[in-house]
LOVO-96033 format. One record per residue (C-alpha): x, y, z. Coordinates in nm, 4 decimals. Layout:
N
          u          v          w
          X          Y          Z
...
END
This chain:
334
          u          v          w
    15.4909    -1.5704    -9.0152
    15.3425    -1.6124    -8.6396
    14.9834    -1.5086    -8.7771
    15.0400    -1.7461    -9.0420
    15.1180    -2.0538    -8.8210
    14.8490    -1.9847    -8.5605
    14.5912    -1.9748    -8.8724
    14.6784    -2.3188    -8.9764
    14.7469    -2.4794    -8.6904
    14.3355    -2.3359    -8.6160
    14.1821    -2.4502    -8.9517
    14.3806    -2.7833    -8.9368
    14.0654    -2.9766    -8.7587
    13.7898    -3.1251    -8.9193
    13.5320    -2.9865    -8.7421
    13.6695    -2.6218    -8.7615
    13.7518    -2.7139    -9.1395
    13.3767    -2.7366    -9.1515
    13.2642    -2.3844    -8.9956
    13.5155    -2.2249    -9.2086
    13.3321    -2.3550    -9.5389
    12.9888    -2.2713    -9.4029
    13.1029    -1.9247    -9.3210
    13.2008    -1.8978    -9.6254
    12.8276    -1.8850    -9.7404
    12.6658    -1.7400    -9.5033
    12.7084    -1.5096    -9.1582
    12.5407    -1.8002    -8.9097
    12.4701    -1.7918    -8.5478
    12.6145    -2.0450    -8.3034
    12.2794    -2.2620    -8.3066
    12.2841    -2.2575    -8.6309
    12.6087    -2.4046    -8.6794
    12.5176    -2.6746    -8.4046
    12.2638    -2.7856    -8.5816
    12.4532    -2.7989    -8.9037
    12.7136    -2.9960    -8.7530
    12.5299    -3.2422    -8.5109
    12.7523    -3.1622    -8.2511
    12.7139    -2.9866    -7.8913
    12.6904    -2.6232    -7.8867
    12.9701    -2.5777    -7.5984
    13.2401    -2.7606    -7.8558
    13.1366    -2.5469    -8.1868
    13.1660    -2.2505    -7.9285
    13.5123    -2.3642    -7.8518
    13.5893    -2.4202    -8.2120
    13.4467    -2.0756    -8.2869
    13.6341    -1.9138    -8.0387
    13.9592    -2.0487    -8.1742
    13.8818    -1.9663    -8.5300
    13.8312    -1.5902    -8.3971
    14.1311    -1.5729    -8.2189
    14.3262    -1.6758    -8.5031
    14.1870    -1.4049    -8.7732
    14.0132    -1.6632    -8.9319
    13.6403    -1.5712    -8.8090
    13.4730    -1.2557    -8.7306
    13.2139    -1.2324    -8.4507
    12.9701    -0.9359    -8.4278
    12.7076    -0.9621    -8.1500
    12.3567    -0.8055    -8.1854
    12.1738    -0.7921    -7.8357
    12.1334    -1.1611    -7.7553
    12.2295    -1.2888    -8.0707
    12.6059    -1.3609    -8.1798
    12.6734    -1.4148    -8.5750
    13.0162    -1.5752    -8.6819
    13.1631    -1.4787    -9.1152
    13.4902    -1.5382    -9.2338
    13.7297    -1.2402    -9.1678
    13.7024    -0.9546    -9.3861
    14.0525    -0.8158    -9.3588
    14.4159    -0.9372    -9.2727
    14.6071    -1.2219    -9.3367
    14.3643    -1.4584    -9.1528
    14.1043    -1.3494    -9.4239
    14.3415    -1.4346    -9.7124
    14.4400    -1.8024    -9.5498
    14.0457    -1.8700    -9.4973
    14.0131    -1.8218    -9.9088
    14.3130    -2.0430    -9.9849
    14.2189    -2.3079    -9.7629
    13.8432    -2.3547    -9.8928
    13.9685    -2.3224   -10.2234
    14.1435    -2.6527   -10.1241
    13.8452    -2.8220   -10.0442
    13.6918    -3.0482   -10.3203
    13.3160    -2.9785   -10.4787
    13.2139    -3.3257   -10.4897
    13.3526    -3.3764   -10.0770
    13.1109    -3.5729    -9.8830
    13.1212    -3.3934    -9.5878
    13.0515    -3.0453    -9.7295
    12.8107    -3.1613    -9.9143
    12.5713    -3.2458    -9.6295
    12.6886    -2.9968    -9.4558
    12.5827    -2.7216    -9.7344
    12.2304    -2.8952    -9.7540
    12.1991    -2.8701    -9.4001
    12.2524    -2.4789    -9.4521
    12.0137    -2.4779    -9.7505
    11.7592    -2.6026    -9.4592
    11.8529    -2.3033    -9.2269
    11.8197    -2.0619    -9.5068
    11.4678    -2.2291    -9.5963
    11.3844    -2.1549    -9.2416
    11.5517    -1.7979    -9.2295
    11.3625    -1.7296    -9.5476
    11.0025    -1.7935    -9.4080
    11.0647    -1.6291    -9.0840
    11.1518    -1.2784    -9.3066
    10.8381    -1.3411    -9.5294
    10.6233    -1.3918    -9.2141
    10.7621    -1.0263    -9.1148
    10.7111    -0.8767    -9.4694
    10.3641    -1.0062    -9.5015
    10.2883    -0.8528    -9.1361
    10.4520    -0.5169    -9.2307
    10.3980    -0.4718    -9.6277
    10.1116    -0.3321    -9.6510
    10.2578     0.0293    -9.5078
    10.6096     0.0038    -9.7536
    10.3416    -0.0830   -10.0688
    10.1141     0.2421    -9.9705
    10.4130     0.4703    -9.9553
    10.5216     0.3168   -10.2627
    10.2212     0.3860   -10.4453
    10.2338     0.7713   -10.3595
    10.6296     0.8688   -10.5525
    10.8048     0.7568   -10.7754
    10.8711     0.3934   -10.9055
    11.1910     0.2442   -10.7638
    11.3204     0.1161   -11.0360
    11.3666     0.4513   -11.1662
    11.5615     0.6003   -10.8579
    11.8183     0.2163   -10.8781
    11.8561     0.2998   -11.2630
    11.9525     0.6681   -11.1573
    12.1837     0.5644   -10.8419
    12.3615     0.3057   -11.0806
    12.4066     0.6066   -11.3227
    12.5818     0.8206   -11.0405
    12.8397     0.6104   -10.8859
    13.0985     0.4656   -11.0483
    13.0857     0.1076   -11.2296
    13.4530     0.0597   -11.0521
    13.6485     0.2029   -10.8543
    13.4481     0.1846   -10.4879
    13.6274    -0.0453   -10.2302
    13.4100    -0.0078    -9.9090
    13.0328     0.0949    -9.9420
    12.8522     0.1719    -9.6458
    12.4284     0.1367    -9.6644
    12.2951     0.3253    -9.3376
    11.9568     0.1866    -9.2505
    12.0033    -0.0878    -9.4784
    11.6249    -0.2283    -9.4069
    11.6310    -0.5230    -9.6664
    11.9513    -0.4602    -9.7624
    11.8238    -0.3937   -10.1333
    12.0670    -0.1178   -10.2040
    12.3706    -0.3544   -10.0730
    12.2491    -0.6329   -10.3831
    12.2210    -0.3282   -10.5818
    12.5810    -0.2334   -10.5692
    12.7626    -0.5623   -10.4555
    12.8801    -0.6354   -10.7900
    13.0471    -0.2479   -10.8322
    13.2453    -0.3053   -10.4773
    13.4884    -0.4777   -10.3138
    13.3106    -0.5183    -9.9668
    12.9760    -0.3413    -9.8867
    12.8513    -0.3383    -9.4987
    12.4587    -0.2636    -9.4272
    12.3728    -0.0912    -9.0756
    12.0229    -0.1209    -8.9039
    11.8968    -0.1030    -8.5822
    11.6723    -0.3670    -8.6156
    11.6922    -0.7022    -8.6033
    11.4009    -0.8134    -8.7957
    11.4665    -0.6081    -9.0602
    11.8433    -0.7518    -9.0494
    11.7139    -1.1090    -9.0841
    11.4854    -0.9908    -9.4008
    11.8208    -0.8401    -9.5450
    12.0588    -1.1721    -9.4681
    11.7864    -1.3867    -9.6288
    11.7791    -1.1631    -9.9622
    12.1750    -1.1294    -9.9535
    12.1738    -1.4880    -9.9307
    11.9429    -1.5569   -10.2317
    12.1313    -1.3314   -10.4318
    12.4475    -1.4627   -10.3382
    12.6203    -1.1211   -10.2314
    12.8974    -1.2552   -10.0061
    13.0907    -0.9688   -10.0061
    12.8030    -0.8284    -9.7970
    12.7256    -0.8155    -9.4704
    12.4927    -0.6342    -9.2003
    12.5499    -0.5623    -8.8383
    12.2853    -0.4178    -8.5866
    12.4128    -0.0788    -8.5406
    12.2979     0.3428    -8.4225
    12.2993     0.5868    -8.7349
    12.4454     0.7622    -8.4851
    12.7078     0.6299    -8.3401
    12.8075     0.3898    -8.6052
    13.0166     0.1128    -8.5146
    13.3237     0.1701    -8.7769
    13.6171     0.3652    -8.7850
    13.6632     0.7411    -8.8823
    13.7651     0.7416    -9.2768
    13.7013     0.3523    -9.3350
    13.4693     0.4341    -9.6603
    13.4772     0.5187   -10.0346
    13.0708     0.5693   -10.0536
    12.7675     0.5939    -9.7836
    12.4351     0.5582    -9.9117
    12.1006     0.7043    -9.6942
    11.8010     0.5686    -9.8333
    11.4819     0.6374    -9.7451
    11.6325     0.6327    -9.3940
    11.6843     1.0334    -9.3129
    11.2884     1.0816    -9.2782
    11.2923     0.9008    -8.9571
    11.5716     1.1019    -8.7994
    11.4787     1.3268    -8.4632
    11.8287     1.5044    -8.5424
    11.8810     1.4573    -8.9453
    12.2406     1.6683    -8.9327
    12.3721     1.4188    -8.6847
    12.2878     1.1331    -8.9189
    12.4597     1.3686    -9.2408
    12.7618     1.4622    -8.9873
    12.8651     1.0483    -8.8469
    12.8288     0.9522    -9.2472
    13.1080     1.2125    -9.2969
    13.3038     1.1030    -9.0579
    13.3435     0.7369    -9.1746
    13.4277     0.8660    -9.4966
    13.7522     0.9108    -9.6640
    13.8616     1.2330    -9.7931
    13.7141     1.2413   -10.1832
    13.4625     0.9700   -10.0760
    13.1110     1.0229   -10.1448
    12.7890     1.0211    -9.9815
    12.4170     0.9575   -10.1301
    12.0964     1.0648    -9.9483
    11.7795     0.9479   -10.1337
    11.4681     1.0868    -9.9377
    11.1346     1.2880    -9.9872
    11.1236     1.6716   -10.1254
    10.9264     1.8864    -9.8384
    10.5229     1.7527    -9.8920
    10.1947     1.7576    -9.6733
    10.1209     1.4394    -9.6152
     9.9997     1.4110    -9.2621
     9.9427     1.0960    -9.2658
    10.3116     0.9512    -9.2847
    10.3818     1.1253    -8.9911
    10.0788     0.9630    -8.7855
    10.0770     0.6364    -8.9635
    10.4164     0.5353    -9.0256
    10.6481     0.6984    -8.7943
    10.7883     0.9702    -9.0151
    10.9669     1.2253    -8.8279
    10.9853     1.4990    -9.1210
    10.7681     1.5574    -9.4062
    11.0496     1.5948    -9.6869
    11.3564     1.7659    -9.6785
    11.4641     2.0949    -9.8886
    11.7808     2.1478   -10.0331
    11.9385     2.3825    -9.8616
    11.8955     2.2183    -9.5223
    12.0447     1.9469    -9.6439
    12.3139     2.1583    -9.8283
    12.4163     2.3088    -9.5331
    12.3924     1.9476    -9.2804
    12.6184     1.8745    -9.5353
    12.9051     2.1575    -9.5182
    12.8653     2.1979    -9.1817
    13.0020     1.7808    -9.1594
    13.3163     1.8877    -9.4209
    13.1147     1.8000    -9.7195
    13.0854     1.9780   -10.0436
    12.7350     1.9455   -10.1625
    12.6210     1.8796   -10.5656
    12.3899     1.9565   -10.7473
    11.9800     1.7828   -10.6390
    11.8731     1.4978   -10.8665
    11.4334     1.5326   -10.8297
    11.2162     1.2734   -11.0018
    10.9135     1.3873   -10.9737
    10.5967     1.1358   -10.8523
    10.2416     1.1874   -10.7191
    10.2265     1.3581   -10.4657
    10.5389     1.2861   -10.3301
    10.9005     1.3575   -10.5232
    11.1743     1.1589   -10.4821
    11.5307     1.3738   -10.4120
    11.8822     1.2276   -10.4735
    12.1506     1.4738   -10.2683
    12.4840     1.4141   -10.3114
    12.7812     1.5570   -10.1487
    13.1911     1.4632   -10.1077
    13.3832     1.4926    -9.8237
    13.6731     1.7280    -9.8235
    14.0488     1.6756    -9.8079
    14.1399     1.7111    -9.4467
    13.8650     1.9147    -9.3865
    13.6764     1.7702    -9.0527
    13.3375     2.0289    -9.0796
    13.2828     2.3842    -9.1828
    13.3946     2.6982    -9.0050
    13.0946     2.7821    -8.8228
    12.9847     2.9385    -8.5354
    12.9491     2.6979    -8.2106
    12.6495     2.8783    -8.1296
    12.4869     2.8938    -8.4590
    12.5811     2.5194    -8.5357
    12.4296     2.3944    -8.1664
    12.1565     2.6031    -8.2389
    12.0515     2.4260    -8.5728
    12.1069     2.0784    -8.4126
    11.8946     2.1533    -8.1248
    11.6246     2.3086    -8.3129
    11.3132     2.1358    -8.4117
    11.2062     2.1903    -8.7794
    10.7805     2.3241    -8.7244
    10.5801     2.0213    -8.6257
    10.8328     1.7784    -8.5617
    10.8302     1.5784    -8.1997
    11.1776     1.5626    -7.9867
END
């Protein structure tokens, strides 16, 4: 009942009315908001703050940049619904206020194809080397489950591509990256596609900012090649999953392509299955069977794997399992 009454006595304010809406359609950062609303930025901060502290908003920071959504769990997060439900299509108020936010996605949205038209040109030339990517989405859709997936996780979410992918198959879908500009690419094309049971946050494939067992399915796409330490990546995945959840790793077979490694940053030249088997067991996972489609030069692996019931990581020896961590595959940098 208390978190009840602190949630409307919050929301019942025009202003605060307002944010709740426009949260409702997009994560936007406190500038943002002041500009939607015409007012100063130290009383939407004060509205903001209120909002948070009554469940109604969540706030995730990333470096110097704050970004405020409607709650995505509790009681707070049901009110928000219920309450902008209430509020009619045709209101005056919203209205401007939603073209306002169709300007700051106009903006958002030429800022991210500035950064893709500086930086396409080395995504299309991998591209052109492996398989088409429509065939590895039609094969992803085929392996997870039409229903049935609550929480998706997308590590190294980049444009956030697999997060439209499988919005419609989940209940809420969260897309970790490390960098920003590739975060503001992936809120623009969430946006256009209207996905808004998707979010990203900034966030370490290595220390990832969620709780152990919080997630029915992790995807790693085209992510793992950039890894110094690849197991680590495989072995935090497992550990925000829940026991019988599954996780996806989409990534190169082992080729020679020099070039990737000098020109775009890769860290390994492919991956063979049994390293990845084993990253796997070794993080509690049972491994299935490799999905290859085959391009030129480079194929295109799908490794799958589901973490155990109450099964943390596999029996093995602390020496032998620092020893593979630590250990450098041939020609890779530390």
């Amino acid at each position: 009942m208390d978190e009840l009454l602190t949630g409307l006595r919050a929301a019942a304010e025009p202003s605060r009315l307002r944010l709740l809406a426009l949260c409702a359609h997009a994560e936007l950062t406190v500038s943002e908001l002041t500009q939607i609303l015409g007012q100063s930025q130290p009383r939407v901060s004060r509205h903001l703050k209120l909002l948070c502290e009554a469940g109604l908003l969540d706030r995730c920071r990333e470096g110097t940049w704050v970004f405020y959504r409607l709650a995505q769990r509790g009681t707070g997060a049901e009110l928000t619904r219920v309450l902008i439900d209430q509020i009619p299509e045709d209101d005056g108020t919203l209205t401007r206020d939603l073209a306002r936010l169709s300007d700051v996605r106009q903006a958002r949205a030429e800022a991210a194809a500035a950064y893709f038209r500086a930086n396409a040109a080395r995504w299309d030339k991998i591209r052109s080397l492996h398989v088409d990517d429509r065939e590895v989405e039609r094969k992803l859709l085929d392996l997870l489950p039409r229903q049935g997936i609550g929480d998706l996780l997308d590590i190294g979410t980049g444009t956030g591509r697999m997060l439209e992918l499988f919005a419609e198959r989940v209940s809420h879908a969260v897309g970790i990256d490390l960098s920003r500009e590739m975060l503001a690419v992936a809120r623009t094309n969430l946006d256009r596609a209207d996905r808004r049971n998707c979010l990203v946050r900034q966030g370490d494939m290595y220390q990832l900012p969620m709780p152990d067992q919080s997630f029915d399915a992790a995807i790693v796409h085209q992510v793992l090649h950039y890894a110094e330490e690849p197991g680590e990546v495989i072995e935090e995945a497992a550990r925000v999953l829940r026991p019988g959840a599954r996780l996806v790793v989409i990534d190169f077979a082992p080729h020679e392509l020099e070039n990737l490694r000098s020109e775009h940053a890769h860290r390994r030249l492919g991956f063979n299955d049994a390293e990845i088997a084993n990253w796997c067991r070794a993080a509690g996972l049972d491994p299935a069977p490799v999905i290859a489609l085959k391009g030129e030069p480079l194929t295109v692996n799908i490794w799958q794997a589901t973490r155990r019931d109450g099964v943390a990581a596999e029996a093995v020896p602390a020496v032998e399992r620092a020893g593979r961590l630590a250990t450098p595959p041939a020609g890779t940098r530390r």
